[in-house]
C-alpha positions as CSV (number, residue, x, y, z in Angstrom):
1,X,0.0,0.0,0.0
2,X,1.0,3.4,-0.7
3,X,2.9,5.5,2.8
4,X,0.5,8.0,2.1
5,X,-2.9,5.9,2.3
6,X,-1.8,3.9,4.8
7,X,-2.8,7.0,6.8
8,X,-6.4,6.3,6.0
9,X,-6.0,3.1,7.8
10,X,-5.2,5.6,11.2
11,X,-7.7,6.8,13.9
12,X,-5.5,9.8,14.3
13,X,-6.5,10.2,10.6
14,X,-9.3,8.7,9.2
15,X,-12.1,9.9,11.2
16,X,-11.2,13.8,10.4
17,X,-10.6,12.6,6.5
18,X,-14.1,11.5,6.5
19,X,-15.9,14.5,8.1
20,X,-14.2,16.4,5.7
21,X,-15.0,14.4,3.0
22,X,-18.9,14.6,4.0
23,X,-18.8,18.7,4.3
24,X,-17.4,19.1,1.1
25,X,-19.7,16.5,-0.6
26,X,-22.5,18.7,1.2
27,X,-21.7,21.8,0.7
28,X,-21.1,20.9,-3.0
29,X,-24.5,18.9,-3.5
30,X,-26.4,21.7,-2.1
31,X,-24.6,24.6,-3.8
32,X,-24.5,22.9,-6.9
33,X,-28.3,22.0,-6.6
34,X,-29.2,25.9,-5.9
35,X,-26.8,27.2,-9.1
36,X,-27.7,24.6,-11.3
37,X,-31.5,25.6,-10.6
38,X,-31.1,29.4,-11.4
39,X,-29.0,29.1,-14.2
40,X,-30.8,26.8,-15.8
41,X,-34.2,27.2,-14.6
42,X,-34.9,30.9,-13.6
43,X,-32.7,33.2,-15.8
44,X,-31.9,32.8,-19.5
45,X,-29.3,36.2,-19.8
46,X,-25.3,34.9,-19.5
47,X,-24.3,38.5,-17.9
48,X,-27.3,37.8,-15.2
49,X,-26.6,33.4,-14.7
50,X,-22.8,35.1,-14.1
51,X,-23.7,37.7,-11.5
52,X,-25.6,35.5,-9.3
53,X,-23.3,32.9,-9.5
54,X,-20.5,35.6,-8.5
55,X,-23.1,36.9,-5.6
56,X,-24.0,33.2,-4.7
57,X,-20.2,32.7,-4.3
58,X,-19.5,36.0,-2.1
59,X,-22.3,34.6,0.6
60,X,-20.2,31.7,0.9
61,X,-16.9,34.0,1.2
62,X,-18.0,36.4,3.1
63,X,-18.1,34.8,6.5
64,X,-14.1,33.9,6.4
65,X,-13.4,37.4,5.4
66,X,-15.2,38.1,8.9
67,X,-15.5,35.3,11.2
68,X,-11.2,33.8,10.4
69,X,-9.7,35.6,13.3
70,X,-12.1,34.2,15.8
71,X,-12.3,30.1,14.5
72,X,-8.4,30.6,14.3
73,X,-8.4,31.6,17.9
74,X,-10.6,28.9,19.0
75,X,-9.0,26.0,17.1
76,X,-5.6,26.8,19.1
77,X,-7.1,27.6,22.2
78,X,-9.4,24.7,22.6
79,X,-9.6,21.5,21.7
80,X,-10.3,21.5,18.0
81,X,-12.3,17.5,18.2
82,X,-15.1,19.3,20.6
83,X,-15.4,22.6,18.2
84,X,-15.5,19.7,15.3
85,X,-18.4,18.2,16.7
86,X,-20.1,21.7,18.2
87,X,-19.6,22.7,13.8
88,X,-21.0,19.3,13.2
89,X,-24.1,19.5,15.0
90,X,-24.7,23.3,13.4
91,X,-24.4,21.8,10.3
92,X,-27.8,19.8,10.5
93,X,-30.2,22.4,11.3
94,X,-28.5,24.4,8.5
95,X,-29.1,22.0,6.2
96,X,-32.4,21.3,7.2
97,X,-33.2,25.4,6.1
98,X,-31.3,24.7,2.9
99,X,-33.7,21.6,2.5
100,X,-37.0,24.0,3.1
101,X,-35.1,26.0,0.4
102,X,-35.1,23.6,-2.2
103,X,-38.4,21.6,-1.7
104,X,-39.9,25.1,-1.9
105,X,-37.4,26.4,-4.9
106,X,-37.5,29.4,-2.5
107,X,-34.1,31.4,-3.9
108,X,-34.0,33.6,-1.0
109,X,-34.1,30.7,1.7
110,X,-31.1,28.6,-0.2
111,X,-29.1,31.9,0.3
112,X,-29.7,31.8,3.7
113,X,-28.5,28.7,4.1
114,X,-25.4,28.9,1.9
115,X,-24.6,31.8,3.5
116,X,-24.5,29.8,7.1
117,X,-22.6,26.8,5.3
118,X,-20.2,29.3,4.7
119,X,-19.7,30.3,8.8
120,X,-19.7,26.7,9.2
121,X,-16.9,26.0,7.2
122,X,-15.3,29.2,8.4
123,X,-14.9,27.4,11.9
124,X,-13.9,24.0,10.4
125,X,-11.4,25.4,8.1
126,X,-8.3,26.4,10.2
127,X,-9.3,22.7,12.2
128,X,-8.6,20.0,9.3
129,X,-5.0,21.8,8.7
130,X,-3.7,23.0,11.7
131,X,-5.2,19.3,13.6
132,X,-2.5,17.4,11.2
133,X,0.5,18.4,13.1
134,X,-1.1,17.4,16.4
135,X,-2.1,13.8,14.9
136,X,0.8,12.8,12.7
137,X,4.3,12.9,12.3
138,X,6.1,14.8,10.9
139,X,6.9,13.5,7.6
140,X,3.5,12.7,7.3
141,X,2.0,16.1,7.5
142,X,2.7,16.7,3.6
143,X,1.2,12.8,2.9
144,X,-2.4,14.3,5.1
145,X,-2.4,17.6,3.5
146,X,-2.4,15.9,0.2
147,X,-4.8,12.9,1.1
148,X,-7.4,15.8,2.4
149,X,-7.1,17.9,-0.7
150,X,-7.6,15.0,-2.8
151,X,-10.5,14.1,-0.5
152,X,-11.8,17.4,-0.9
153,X,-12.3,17.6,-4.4
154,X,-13.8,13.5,-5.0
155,X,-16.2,14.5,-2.3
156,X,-16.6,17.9,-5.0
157,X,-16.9,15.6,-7.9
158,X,-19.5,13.6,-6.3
159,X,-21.4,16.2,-4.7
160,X,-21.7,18.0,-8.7
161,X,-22.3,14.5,-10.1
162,X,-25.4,14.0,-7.7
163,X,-26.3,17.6,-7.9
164,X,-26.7,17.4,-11.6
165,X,-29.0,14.1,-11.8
166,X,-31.3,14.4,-9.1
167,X,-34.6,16.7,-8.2
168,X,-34.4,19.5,-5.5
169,X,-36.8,17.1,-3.4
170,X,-34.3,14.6,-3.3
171,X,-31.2,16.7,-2.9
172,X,-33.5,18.0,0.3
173,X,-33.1,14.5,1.9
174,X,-30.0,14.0,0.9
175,X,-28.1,16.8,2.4
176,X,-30.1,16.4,5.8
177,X,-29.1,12.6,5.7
178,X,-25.4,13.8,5.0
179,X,-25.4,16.0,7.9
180,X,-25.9,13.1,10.1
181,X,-23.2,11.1,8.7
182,X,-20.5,14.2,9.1
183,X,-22.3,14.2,12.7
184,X,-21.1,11.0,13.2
185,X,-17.7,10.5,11.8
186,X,-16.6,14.0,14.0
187,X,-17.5,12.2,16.7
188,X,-15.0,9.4,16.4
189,X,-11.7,12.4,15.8
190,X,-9.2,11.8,18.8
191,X,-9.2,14.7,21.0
192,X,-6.4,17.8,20.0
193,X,-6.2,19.7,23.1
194,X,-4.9,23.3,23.0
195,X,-1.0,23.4,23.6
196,X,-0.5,25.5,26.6
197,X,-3.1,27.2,28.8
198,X,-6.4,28.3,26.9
199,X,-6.2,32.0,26.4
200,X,-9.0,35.0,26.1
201,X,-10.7,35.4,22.9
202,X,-10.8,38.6,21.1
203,X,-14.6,39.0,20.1
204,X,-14.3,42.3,18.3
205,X,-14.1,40.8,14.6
206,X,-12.4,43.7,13.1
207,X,-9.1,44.3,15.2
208,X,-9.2,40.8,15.6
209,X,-9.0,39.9,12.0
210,X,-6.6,43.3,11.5
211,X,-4.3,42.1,14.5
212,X,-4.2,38.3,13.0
213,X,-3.4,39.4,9.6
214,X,-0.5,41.8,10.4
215,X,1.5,39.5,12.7
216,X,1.4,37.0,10.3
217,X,2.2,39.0,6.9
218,X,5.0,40.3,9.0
219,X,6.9,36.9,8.4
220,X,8.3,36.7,5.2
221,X,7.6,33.5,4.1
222,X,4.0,33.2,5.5
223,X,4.0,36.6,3.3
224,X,4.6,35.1,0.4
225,X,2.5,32.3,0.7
226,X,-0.3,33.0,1.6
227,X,0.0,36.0,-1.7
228,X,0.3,32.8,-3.7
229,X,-2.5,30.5,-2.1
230,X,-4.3,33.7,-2.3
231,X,-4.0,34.8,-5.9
232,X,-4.6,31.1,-6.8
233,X,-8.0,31.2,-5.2
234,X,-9.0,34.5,-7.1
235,X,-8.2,32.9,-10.3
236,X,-10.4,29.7,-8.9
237,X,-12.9,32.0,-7.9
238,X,-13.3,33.5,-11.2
239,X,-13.3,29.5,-12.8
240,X,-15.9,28.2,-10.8
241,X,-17.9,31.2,-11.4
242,X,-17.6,31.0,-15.2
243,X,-18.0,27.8,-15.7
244,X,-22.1,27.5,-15.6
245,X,-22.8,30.1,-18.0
246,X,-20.1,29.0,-20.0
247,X,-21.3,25.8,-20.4
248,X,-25.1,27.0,-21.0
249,X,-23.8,30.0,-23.3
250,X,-20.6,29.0,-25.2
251,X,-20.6,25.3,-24.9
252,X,-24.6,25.1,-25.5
253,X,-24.8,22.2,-23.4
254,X,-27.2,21.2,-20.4
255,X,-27.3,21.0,-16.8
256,X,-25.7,17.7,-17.0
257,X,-22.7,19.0,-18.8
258,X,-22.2,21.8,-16.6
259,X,-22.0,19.0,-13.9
260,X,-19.5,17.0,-15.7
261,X,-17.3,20.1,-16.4
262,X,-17.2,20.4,-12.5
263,X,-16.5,16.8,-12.1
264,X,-13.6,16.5,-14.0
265,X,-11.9,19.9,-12.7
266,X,-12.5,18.3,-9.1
267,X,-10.8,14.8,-10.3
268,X,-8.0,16.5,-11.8
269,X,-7.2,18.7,-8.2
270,X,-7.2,15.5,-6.4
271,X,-4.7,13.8,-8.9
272,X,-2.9,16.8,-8.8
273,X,-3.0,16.7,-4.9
274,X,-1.5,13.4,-5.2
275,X,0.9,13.8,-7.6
276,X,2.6,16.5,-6.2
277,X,2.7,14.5,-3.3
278,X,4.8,11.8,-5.2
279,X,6.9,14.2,-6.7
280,X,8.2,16.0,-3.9
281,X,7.8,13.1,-1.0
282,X,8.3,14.3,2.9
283,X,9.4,17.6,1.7
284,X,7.4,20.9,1.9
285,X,8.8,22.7,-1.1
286,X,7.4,25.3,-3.2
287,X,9.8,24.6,-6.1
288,X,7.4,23.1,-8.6
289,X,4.6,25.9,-8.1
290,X,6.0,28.0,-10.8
291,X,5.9,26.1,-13.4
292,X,2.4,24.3,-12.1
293,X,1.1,27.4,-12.1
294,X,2.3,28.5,-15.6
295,X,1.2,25.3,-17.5
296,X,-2.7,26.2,-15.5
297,X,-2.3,28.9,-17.7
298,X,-1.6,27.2,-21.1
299,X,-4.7,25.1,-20.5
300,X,-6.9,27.7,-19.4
301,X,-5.5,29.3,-22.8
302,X,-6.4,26.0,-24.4
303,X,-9.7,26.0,-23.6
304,X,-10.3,29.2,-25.0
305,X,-9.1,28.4,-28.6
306,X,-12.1,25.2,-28.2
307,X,-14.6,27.4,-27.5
308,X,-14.2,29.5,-30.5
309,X,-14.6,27.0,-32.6
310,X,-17.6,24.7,-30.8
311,X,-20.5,24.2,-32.9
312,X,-23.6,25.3,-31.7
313,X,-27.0,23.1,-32.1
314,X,-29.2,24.3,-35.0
315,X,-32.6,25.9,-33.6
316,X,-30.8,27.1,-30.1
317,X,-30.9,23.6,-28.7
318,X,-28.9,22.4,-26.1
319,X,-26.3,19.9,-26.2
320,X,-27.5,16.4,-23.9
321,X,-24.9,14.7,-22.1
322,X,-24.0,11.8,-24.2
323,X,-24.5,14.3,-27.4
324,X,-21.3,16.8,-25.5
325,X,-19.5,13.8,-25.3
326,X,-19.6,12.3,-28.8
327,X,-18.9,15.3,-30.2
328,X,-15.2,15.4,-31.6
329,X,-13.6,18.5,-30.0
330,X,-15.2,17.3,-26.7
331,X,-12.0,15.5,-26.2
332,X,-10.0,19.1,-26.3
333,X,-12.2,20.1,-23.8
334,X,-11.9,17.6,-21.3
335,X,-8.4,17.5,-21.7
336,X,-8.1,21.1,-21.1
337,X,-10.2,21.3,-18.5
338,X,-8.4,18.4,-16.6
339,X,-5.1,19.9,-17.2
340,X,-6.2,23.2,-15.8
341,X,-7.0,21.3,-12.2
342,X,-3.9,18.7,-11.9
343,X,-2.0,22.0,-12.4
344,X,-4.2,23.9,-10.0
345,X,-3.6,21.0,-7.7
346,X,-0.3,20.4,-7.8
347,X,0.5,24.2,-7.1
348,X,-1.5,24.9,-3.8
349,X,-1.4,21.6,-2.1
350,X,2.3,22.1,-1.4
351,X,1.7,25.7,0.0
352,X,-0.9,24.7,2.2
353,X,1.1,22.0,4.1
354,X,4.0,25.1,4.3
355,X,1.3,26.9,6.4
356,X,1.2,24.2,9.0
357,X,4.9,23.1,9.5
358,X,6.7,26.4,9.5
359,X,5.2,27.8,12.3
360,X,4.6,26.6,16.4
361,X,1.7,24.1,16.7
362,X,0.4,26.2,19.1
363,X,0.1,29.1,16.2
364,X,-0.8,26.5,13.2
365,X,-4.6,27.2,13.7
366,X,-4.2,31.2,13.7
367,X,-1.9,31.1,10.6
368,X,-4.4,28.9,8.0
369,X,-7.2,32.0,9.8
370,X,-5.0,34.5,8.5
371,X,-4.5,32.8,5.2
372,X,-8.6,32.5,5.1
373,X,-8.8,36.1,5.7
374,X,-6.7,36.9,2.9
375,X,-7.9,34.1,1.2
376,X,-11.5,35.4,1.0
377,X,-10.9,38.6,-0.1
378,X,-8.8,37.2,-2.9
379,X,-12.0,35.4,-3.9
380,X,-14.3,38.4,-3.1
381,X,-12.2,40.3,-5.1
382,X,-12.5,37.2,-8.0
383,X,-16.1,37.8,-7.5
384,X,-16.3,41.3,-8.0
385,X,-13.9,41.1,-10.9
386,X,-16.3,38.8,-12.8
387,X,-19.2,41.2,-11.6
388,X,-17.5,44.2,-13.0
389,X,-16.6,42.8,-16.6
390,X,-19.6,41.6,-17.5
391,X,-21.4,44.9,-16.8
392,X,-18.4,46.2,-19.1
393,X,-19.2,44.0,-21.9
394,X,-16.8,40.8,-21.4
395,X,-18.1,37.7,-22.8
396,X,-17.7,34.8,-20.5
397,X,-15.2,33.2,-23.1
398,X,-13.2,36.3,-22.7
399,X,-12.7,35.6,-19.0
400,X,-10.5,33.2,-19.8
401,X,-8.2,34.9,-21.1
402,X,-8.2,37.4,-18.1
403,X,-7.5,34.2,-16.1
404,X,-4.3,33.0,-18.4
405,X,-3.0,36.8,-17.5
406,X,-3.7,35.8,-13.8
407,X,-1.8,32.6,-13.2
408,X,1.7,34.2,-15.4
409,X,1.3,37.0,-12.0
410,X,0.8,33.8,-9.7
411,X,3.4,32.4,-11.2
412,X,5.7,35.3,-10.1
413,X,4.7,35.1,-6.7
414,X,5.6,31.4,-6.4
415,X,8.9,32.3,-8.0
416,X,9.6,34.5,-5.2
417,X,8.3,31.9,-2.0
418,X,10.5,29.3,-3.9
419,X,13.4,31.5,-4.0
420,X,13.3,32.8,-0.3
421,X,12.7,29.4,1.2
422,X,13.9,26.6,-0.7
C-alpha cells in the first residue's frame, strides 16, 4: 500500500478525513443544486446566470473574510475535536433550512442557508489543517495535506455528479441525511487539546481579523505564501464562477454538462494533490509551483481556442450529455479542463502544508485564519472582478483569457516563495 494511504487506515487520521469528505460533498451537492437551478431554470441572460453565480459565491466567502480571526483563535485555544463536533451539529439544522429552500425552490431561503454553510466552514477550516501536526508525524503532515485535498475535491466531484442528476426534493433529503453522517464521523476524531493554557478570545471581529493578519504578513515566508494560495484562489474564484454560463452559453450544453465540467476539474485537483505529493515526497517545497502554475495557464488558454470553434446546435438547442460527449472536440475540452485542475492541484497543495509546519503548533490554527482572511478577499475580489466585466461587456469566453493573464502573476509570486525558502 501506498505510505501515504496507509494513513487512511489511522484513527489519528481517518475519522477527520471523513468528516471532511462529507462537508465538502454537502456543501457541493447543495450549492450545486441551488446554481444549477437558477442558471438553468430561472434566468436565461449569461451576464445575469454570471452575477448571481458571483453573488451566490461571495455569501459563501463572506463569513471567512469576517468570522477567520475568531475560528483561528478557538481551534488553538481549545480543543479543535469538541469545536468539530459543536460545527457538526450546526451543520444539520443548516441544512435542514437549505432543504426547506429547495423543496420550496425558495431562492432567497437557499441563500440563507449557503450563507450559514459558509460560517460553518469558516470554523472548520483552520481545524482539518492545523489538527494534522497534532495527529501525525512529521513526515507525514505533507502525505495528510495531500490525502485531504484529494479528499476534498472526490467529495466535490460527487457532490456536482449527484447535484446534476437528481430533483431538488431529493437533494433536500439527501443533504439532511449527509449532515448526520458528518455528525457522526466527528464524533470518532481523537481529542487535539490546546498546547499550553487556553487563552482569552478577542470577540471584536475587526481588530481581531486586522491584529491576525499583520503579525502573520509580517513573516516573510508566511507573506509570500499566503499572496500565492491567495491569488490562486481568485483565479479559482473566477473559474468556478464562469463555468455554468459557459457551459449554458458557449458550450450550448445542459445542466448535466455543466455538472461533468465540474467533475472533471474536481478529479484532476485530487490527482494533482496526489501527484505532487509523489513528486516532492516528505518535503514541503514550493519549487514546482512555478511552473504548475504557468502550464494552468496554457490550459486555461487551451480552452479558449475550443470554444471558438464549438459548434452550436441548429434551432438554439442544447447539447445532452451523451451528445457533448460524442462530439469530436469534446475531447480538447476535457483534456483542457483536466489539465487546468492537476496543475491547480499540484500548485496549492504544497503551499498549504508550508502553512502548518513552518510555524509553532500552538500558532498552526491562527496562521491557515489569517491565510482564510486573505484568502477570502482574494475570492471576493475574483467575485467582484467577474461582476465588473460583465457589466463592461466581457463575454464569458473572454474571462478566460483574463485568467491565463492571472496565473503568469501567480506564477511570479511562487517564484519569489521558492526563491526565499527553498
Amino acid at each position: 500500500m501506498n505510505p501515504s494511504l496507509r494513513l487512511l487506515a489511522k484513527r489519528r487520521f481517518l475519522p477527520l478525513f471523513a468528516t471532511q469528505f462529507l462537508g465538502a460533498f454537502n456543501d457541493n451537492l447543495f450549492k450545486t443544486a441551488m446554481v444549477l437551478f437558477v442558471t438553468f431554470e430561472v434566468y436565461s441572460d449569461p451576464a445575469v446566470e454570471s452575477r448571481f453565480n458571483a453573488v451566490a459565491t461571495a455569501l459563501v466567502i463572506l463569513p471567512f473574510f469576517l468570522l477567520s480571526a475568531l475560528s483561528g483563535q478557538l481551534a488553538d485555544t481549545r480543543d479543535k475535536a469538541r469545536i468539530i463536533r459543536l460545527v457538526k451539529s450546526a451543520e444539520i439544522g443548516i441544512m435542514l433550512v437549505g432543504a426547506t429552500g429547495l423543496i420550496l425552490s425558495s431562492i432567497p431561503i437557499m441563500l440563507v442557508a449557503l450563507f450559514a454553510m459558509g460560517i460553518h466552514s469558516t470554523f472548520f477550516g483552520p481545524i482539518k489543517y492545523a489538527i494534522l501536526p497534532q495527529h501525525l508525524r512529521e513526515e507525514e503532515v505533507l502525505a495528510g495535506t495531500g490525502l485531504i485535498e484529494a479528499g476534498t475535491y472526490l467529495a466535490i466531484l460527487l457532490g456536482t455528479i449527484v447535484a446534476g442528476f437528481i430533483t431538488g426534493g431529493q437533494a433536500a433529503g439527501l443533504v439532511v441525511a449527509i449532515a448526520l453522517l458528518g455528525w457522526f464521523s466527528g464524533r470518532q476524531v481523537p481529542p487535539a487539546p490546546a498546547i499550553g493554557e487556553p487563552a482569552p478570545l478577542d470577540f471584536h471581529i475587526v481588530r481581531a481579523s486586522i491584529a491576525l493578519v499583520a503579525r502573520t504578513m509580517q513573516i516573510p515566508r508566511l507573506f509570500l505564501a499566503i499572496c500565492a494560495i491567495s491569488f490562486f484562489w481568485t483565479i479559482g474564484a473566477v473559474l468556478i464562477i464562469q463555468f455554468p454560463p459557459l457551459v449554458k452559453n458557449v458550450f450550448t450544453a445542459d445542466k448535466e454538462v455543466a455538472s461533468l465540467f465540474l467533475a472533471i476539474f474536481s478529479i484532476g485537483v485530487a490527482v494533482g494533490s496526489i501527484l505532487i505529493n509523489r513528486l516532492l515526497g516528505a518535503c514541503v517545497s514550493a519549487r514546482h509551483a512555478p511552473a504548475s502554475v504557468i502550464a494552468m495557464g496554457g490550459f486555461v488558454l487551451m480552452l479558449y481556442a475550443v470554444a471558438g470553434h464549438w459548434p452550436a446546435l441548429p434551432g438554439g438547442e442544447l447539447y445532452e450529455i451523451w451528445e457533448f460527449v460524442m462530439e469530436p472536440h469534446a475531447v480538447l475540452v476535457f483534456i483542457a479542463l483536466f489539465g487546468v485542475a492537476t496543475t491547480g492541484g499540484m500548485f496549492v497543495v504544497p503551499l498549504y502544508a508550508f502553512l502548518t509546519t513552518t510555524v509553532a503548533k500552538d500558532r498552526a490554527a491562527r496562521t491557515v485564519a489569517a491565510n482564510n482572511i486573505v484568502n477570502s478577499g482574494a475570492m471576493v475580489a475574483g467575485a467582484l472582478l467577474v461582476l465588473g466585466s460583465t457589466w463592461l461587456g466581457m463575454s464569458v469566453r473572454e474571462g478566460l483569457l483574463l485568467v491565463t493573464a492571472m496565473c503568469l502573476f501567480a506564477a511570479w509570486l511562487a517564484w519569489k516563495l521558492h526563491l526565499a525558502c527553498d
